[in-house]
Backbone as JSON, one array per atom type, in Angstrom:
{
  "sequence": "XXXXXXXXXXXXXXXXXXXXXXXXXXXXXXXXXXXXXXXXXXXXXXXXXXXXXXXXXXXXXXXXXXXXXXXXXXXXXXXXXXXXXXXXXXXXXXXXXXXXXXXXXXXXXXXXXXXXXXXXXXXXXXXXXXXXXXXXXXXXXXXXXXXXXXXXXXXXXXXXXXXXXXXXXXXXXXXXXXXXXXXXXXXXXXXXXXXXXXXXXXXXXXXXXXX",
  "N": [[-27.63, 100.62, 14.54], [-26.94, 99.25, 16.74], [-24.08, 98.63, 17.37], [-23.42, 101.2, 18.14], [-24.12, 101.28, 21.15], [-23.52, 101.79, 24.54], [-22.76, 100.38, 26.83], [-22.84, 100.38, 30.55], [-21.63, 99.03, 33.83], [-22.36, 99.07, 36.68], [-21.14, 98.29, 40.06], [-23.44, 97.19, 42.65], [-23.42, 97.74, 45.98], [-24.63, 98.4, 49.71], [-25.94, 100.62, 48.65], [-28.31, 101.88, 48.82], [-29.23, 104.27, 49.7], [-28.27, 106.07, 47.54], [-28.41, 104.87, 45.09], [-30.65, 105.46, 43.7], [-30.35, 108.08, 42.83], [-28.15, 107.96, 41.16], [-29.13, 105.91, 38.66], [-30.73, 107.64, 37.9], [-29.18, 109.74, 36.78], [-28.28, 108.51, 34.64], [-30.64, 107.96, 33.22], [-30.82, 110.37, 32.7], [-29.35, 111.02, 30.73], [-27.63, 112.81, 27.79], [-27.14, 110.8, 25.67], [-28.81, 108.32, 24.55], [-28.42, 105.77, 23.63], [-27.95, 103.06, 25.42], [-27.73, 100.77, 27.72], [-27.95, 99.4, 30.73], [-26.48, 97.8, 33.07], [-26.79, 97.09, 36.24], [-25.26, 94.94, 39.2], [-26.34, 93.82, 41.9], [-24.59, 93.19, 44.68], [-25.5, 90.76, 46.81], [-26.08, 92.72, 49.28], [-26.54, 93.91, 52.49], [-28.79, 95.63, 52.71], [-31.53, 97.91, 51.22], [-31.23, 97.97, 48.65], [-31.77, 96.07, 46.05], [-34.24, 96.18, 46.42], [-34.94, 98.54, 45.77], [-34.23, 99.16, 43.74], [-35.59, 97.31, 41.87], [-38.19, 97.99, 41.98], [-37.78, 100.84, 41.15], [-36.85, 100.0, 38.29], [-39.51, 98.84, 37.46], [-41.24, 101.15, 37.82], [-40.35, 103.2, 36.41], [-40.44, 101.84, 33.61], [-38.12, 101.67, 32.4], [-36.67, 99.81, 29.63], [-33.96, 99.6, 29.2], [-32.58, 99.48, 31.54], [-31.22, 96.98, 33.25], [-31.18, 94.4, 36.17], [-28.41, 92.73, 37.6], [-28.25, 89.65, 39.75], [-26.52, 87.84, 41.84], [-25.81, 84.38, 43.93], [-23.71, 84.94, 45.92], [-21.68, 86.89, 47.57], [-19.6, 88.72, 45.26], [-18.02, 90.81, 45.42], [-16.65, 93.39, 44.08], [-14.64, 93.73, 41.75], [-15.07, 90.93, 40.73], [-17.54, 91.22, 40.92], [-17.7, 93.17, 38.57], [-16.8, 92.34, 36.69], [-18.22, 89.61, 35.7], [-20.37, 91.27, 34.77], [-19.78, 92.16, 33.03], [-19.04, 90.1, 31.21], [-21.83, 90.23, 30.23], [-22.39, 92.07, 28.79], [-23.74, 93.89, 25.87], [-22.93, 96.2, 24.28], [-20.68, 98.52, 22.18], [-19.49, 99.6, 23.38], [-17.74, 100.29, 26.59], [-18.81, 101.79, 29.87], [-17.86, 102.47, 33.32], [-19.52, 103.12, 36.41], [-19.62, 103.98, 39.33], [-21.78, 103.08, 42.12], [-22.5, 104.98, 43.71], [-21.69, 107.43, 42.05], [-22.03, 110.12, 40.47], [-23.1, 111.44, 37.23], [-22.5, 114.21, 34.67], [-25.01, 115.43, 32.69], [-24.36, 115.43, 30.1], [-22.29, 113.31, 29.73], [-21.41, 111.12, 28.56], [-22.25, 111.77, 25.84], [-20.31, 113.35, 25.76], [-17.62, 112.04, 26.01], [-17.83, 110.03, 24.36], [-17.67, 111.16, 21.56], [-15.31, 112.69, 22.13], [-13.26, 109.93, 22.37], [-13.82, 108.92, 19.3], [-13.05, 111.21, 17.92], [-10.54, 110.91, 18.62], [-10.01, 108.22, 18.24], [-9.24, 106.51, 19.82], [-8.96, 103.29, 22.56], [-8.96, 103.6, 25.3], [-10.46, 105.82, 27.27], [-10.77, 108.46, 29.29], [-12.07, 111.28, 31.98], [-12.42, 114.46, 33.41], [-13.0, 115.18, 36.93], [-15.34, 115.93, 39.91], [-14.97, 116.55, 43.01], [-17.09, 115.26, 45.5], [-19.64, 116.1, 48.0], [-21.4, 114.19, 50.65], [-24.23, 114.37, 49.75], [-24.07, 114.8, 47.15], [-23.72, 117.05, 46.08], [-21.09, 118.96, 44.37], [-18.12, 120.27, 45.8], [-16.2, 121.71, 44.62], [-13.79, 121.43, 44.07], [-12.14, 120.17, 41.56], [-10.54, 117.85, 39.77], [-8.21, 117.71, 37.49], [-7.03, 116.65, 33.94], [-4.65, 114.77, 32.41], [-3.65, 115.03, 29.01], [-2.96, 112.46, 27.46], [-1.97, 109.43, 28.63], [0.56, 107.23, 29.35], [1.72, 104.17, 30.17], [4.38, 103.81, 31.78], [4.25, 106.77, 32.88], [1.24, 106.76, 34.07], [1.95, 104.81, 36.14], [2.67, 107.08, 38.14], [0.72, 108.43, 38.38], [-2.47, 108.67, 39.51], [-4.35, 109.47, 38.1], [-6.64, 108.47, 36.82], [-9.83, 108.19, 37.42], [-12.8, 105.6, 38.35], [-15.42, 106.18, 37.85], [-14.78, 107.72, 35.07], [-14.0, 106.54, 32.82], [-14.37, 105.22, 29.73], [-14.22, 102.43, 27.56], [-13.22, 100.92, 24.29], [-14.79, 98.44, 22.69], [-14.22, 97.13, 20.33], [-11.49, 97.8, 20.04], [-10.21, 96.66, 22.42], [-10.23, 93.62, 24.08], [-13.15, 91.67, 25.7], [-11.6, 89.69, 27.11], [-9.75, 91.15, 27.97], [-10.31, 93.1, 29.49], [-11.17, 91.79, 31.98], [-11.1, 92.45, 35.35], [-8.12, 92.35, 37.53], [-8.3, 90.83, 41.02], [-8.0, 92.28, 43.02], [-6.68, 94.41, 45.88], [-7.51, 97.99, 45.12], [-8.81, 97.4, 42.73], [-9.05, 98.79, 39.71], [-7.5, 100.65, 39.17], [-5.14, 98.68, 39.27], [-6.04, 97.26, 36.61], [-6.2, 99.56, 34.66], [-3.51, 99.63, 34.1], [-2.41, 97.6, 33.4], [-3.55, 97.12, 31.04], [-2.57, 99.65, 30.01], [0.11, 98.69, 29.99], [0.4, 96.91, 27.77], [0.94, 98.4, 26.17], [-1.5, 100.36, 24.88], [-2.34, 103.64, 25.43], [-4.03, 105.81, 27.15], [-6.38, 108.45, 26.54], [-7.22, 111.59, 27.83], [-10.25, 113.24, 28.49], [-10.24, 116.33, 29.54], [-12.41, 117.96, 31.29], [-14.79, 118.5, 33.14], [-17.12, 116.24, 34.41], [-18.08, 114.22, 35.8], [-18.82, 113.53, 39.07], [-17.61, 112.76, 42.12], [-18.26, 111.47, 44.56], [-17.71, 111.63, 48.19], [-18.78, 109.46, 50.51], [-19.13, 108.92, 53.86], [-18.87, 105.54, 54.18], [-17.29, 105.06, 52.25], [-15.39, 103.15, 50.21]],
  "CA": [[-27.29, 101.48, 15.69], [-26.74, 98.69, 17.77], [-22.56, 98.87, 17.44], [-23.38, 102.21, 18.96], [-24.54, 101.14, 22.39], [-23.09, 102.18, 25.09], [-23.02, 99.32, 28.12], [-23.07, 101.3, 31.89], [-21.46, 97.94, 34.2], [-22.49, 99.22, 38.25], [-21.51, 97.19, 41.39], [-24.09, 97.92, 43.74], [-23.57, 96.88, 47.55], [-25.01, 99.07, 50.4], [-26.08, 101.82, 48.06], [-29.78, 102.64, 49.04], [-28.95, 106.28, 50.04], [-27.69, 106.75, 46.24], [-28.71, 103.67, 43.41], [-32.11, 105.48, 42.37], [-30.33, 109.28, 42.18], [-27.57, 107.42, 40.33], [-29.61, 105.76, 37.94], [-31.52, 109.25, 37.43], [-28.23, 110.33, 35.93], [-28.42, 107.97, 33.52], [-31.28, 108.02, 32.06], [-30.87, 111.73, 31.7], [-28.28, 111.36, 29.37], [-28.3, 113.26, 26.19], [-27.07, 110.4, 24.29], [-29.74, 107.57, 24.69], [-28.29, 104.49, 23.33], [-27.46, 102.67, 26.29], [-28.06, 99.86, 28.48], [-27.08, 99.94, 32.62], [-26.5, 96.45, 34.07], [-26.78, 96.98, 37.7], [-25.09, 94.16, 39.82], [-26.7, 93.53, 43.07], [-24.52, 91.97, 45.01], [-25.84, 90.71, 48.22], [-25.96, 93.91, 50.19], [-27.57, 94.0, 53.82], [-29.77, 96.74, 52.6], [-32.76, 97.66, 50.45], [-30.91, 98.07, 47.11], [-32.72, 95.09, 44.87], [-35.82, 96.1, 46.38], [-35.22, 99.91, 45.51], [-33.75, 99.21, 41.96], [-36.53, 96.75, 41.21], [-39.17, 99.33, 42.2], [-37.1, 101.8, 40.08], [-37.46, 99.76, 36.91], [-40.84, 98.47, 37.1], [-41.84, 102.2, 37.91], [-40.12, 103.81, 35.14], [-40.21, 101.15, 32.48], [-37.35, 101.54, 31.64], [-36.05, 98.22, 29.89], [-32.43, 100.02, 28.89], [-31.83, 99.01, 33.27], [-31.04, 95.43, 34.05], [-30.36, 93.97, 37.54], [-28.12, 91.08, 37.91], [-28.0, 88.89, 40.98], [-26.15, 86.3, 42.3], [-26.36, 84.14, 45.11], [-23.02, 85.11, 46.95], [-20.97, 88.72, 47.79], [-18.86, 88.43, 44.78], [-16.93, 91.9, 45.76], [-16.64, 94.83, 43.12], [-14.17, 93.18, 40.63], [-15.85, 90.07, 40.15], [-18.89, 91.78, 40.18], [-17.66, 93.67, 37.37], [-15.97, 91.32, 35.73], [-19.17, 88.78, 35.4], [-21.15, 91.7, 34.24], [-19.05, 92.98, 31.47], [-19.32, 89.35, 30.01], [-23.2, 90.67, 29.55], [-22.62, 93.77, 27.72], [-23.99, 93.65, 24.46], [-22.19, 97.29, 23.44], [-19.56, 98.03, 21.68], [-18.33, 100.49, 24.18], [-18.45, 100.24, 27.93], [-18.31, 102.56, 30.31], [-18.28, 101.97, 34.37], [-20.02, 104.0, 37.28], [-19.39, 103.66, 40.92], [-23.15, 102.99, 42.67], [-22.86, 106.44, 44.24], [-21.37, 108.98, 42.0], [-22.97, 111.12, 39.3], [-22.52, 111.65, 35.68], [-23.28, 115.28, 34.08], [-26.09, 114.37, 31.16], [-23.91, 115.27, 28.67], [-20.92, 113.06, 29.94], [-22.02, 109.75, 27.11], [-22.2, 111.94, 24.9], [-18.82, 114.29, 24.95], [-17.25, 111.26, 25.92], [-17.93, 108.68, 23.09], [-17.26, 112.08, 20.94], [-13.73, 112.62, 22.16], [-12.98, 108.66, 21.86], [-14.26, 108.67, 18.1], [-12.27, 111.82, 17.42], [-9.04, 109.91, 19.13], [-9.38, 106.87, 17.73], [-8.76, 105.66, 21.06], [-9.05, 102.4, 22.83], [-9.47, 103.74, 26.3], [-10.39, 107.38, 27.54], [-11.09, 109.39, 31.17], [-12.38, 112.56, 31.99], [-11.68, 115.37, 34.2], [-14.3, 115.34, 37.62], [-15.26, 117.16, 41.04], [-15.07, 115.95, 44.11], [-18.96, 116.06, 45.98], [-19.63, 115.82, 48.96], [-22.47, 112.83, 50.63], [-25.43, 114.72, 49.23], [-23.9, 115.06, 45.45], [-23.37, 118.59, 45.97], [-20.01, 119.6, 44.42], [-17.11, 120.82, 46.42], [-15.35, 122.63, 43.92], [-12.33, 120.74, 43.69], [-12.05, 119.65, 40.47], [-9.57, 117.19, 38.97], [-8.04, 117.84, 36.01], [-6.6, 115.68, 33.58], [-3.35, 114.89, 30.93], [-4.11, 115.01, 27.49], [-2.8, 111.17, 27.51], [-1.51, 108.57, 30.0], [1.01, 106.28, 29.0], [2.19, 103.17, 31.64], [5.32, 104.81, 32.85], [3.21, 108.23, 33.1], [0.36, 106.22, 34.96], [2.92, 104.5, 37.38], [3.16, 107.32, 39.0], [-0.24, 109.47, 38.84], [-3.78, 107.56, 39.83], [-5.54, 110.64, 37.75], [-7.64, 108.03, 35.72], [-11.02, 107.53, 38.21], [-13.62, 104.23, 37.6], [-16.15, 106.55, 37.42], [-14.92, 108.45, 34.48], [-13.67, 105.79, 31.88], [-14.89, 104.57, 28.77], [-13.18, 101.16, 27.01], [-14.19, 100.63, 22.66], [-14.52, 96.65, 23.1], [-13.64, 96.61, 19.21], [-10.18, 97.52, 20.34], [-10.06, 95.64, 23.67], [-11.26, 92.47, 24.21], [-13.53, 91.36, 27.3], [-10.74, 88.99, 28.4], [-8.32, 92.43, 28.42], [-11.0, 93.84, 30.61], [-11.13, 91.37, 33.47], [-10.14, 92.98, 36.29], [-8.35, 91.6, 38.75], [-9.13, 90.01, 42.34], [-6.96, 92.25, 44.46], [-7.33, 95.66, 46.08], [-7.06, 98.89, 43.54], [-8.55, 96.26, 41.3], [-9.49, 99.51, 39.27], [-5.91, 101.29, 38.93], [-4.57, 97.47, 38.07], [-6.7, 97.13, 35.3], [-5.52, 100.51, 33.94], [-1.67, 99.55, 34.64], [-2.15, 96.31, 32.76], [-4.07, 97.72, 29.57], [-1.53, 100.61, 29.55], [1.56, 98.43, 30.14], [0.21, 96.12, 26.78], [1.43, 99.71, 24.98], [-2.43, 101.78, 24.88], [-2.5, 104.95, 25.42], [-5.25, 106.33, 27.68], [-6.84, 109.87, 26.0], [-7.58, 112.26, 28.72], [-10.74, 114.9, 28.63], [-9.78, 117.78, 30.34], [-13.64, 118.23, 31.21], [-15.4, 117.74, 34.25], [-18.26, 115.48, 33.68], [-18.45, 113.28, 37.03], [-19.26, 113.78, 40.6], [-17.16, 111.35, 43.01], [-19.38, 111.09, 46.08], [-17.0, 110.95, 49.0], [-19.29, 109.08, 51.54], [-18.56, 108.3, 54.87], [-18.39, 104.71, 54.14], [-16.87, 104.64, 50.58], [-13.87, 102.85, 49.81]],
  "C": [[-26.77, 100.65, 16.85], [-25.26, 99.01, 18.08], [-22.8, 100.31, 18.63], [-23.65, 102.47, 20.25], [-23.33, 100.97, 23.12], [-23.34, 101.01, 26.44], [-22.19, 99.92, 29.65], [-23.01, 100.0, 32.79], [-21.53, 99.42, 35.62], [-22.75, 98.11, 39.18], [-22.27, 97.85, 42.13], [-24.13, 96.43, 45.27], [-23.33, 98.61, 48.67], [-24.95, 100.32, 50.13], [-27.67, 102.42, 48.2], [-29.76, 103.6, 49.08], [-28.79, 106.55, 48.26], [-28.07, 106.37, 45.25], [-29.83, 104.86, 43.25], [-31.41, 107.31, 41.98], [-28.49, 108.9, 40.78], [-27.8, 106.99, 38.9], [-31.0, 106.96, 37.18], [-30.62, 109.88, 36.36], [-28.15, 109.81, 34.59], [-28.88, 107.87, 32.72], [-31.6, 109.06, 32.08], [-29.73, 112.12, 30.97], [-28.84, 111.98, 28.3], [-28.45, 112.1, 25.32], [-28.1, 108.95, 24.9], [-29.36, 106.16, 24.44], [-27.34, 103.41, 24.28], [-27.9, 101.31, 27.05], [-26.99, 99.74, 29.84], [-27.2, 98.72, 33.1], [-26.24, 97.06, 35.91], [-26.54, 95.21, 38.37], [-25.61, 94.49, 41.34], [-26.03, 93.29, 44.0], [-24.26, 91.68, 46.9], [-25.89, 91.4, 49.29], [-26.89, 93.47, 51.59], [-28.67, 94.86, 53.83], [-31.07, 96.63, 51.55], [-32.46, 98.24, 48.85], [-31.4, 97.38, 46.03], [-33.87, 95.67, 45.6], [-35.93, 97.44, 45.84], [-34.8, 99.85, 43.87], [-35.14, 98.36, 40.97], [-38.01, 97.47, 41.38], [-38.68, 100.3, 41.37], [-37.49, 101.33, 38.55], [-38.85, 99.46, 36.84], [-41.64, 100.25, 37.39], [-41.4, 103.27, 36.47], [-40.31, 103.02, 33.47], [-39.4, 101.03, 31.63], [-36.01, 100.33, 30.95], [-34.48, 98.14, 29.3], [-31.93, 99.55, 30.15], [-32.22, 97.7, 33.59], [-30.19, 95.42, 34.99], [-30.02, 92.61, 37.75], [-28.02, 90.88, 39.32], [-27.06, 87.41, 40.83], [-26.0, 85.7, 43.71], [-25.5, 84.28, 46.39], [-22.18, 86.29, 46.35], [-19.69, 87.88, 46.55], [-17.48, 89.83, 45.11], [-16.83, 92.77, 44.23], [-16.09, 94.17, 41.77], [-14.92, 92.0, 39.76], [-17.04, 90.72, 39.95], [-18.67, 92.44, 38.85], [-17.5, 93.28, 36.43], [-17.11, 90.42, 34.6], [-20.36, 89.91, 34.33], [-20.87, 92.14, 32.67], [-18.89, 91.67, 30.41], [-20.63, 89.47, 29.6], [-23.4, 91.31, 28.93], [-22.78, 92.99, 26.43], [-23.43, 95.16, 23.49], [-21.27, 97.0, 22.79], [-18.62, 98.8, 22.36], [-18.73, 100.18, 25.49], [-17.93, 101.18, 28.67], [-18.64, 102.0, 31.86], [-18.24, 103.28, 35.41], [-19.81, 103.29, 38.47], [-21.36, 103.66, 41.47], [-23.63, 104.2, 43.52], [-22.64, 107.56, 43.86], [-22.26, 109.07, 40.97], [-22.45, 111.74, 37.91], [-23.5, 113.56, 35.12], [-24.02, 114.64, 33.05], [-25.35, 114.32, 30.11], [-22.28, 114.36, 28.54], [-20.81, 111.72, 28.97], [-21.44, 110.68, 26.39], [-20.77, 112.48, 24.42], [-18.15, 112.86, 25.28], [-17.15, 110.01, 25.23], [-17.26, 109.85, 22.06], [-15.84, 111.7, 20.34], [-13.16, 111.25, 21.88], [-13.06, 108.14, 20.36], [-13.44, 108.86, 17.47], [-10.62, 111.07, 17.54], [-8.82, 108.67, 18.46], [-9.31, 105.33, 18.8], [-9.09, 104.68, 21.55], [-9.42, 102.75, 24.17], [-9.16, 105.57, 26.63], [-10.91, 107.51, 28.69], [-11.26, 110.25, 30.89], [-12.22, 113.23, 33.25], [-13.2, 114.88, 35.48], [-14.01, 116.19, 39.28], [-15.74, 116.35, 42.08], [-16.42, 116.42, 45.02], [-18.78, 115.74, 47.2], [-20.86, 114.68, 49.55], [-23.85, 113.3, 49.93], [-25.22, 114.95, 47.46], [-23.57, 116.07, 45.16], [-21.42, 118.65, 45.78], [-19.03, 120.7, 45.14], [-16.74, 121.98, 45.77], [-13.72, 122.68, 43.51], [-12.52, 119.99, 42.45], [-10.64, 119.16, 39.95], [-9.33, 117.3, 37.6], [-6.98, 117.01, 35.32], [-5.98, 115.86, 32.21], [-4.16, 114.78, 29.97], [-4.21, 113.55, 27.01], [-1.96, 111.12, 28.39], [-0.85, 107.51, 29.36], [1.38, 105.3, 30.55], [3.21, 103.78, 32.49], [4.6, 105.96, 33.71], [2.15, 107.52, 34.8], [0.59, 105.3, 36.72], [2.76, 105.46, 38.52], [1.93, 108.95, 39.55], [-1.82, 108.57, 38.69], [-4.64, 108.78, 39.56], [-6.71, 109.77, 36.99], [-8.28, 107.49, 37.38], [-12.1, 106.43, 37.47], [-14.27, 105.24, 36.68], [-16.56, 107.45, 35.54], [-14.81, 107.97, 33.06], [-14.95, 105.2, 31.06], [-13.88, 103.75, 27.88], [-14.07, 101.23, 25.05], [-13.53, 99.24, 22.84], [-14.37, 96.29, 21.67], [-12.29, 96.5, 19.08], [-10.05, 97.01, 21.48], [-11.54, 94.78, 23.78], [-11.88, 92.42, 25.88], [-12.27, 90.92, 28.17], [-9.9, 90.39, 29.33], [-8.94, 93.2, 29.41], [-11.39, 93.68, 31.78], [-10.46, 92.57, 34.72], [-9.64, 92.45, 37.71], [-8.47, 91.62, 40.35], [-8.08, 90.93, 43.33], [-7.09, 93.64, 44.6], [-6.79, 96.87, 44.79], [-7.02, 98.05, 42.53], [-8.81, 97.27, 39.9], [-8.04, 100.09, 38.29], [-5.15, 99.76, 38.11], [-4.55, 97.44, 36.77], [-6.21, 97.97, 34.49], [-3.73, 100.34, 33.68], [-1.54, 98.32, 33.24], [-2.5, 96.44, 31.32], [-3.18, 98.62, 29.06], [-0.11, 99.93, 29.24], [1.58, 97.35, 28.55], [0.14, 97.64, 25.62], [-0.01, 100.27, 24.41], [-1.9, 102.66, 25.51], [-4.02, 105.43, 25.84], [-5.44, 108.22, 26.92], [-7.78, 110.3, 27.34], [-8.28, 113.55, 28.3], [-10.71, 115.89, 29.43], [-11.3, 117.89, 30.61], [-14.11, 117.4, 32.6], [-16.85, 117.57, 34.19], [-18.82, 114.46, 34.88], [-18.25, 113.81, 38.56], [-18.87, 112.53, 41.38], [-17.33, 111.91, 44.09], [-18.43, 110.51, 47.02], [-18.27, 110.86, 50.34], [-18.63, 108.79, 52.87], [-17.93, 106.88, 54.82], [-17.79, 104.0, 52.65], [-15.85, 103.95, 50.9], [-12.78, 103.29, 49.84]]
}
């Protein structure tokens, strides 16, 4: 079963308000076979003390928190973590939005059925408390590079990568702003094909101080 694990890479910096209803989402997934690296990294706030109170209270030893000893910034943070995954799929969460429970599961699904190398899903814009707006994004069937040039419908939150067809290196992402959209530009422009679920499955948490 191991192949079947699912690896959940989150930067967390000045997420106290959100990391523990974040990591709630997670481990109410339907599909269970998972592991959630949480990056730390160096926040001014009480995020390692609220995540490490989180695991030692739940026991749950599917949630590891990395640290390191300087603000590496979102990419690198991601970057360093995704050489930890031990899945064979990864998927990545923003430190404040929210996954429906069943968003693992239809989402490894649809990727199975596809074949696919990288897939997104449809989601709804929330507002700071998690509470859905009602704007919902909806999303192509597929995304080729040209296509993707010129529509930024694929969100972090919603993607899932199969690391049997892309390698870690292909998953760096790099060091420069919209290191997110890059990443997608650069995987698409090496001729994938992103598979788009029409399905809204994620909650992007527009905070006051988001990104």
């Amino acid at each position: 079963m191991e192949q079947e694990l699912i690896s959940i890479v989150v930067p967390v910096y000045r997420a106290e308000r959100y990391i523990e209803e974040t990591m709630d989402c997670v481990r109410a997934q339907t599909y269970p076979h998972w592991e959630l690296l949480l990056v730390e990294d160096c926040g001014p706030d009480r995020s390692r003390e609220i995540i490490e109170q989180y695991i030692q209270r739940s026991g749950d030893t599917r949630i590891r928190m990395l640290t390191y000893s300087t603000n590496l910034g979102a990419a690198r943070a991601r970057n360093l973590v995704v050489n930890e995954a031990k899945g064979r799929y990864l998927a990545y969460l923003d430190a404040d939005d929210l996954w429906t429970p069943d968003k693992l599961e239809k989402e490894l699904a649809f990727l199975k059925e596809k074949q696919a190398a990288f897939v997104f899903t449809g989601y709804e814009f929330a507002d700071e408390n998690g509470k859905g707006t009602g704007k919902i994004v909806r999303v192509p069937a597929t995304i080729t590079y040209k296509e993707a040039l010129k529509n930024t419908t694929i969100f972090t939150s919603t993607v899932m990568f199969d690391m049997e067809q892309l390698s870690k290196e292909q998953l760096q992402m790099p060091q420069i702003k919209s290191e997110d959209t890059a990443l997608w530009w650069r995987i698409l422009r090496e001729g994938y094909v992103a598979c788009g679920l029409d399905q809204n499955l994620v909650k992007y948490r527009r905070a006051g101080k988001s990104l």
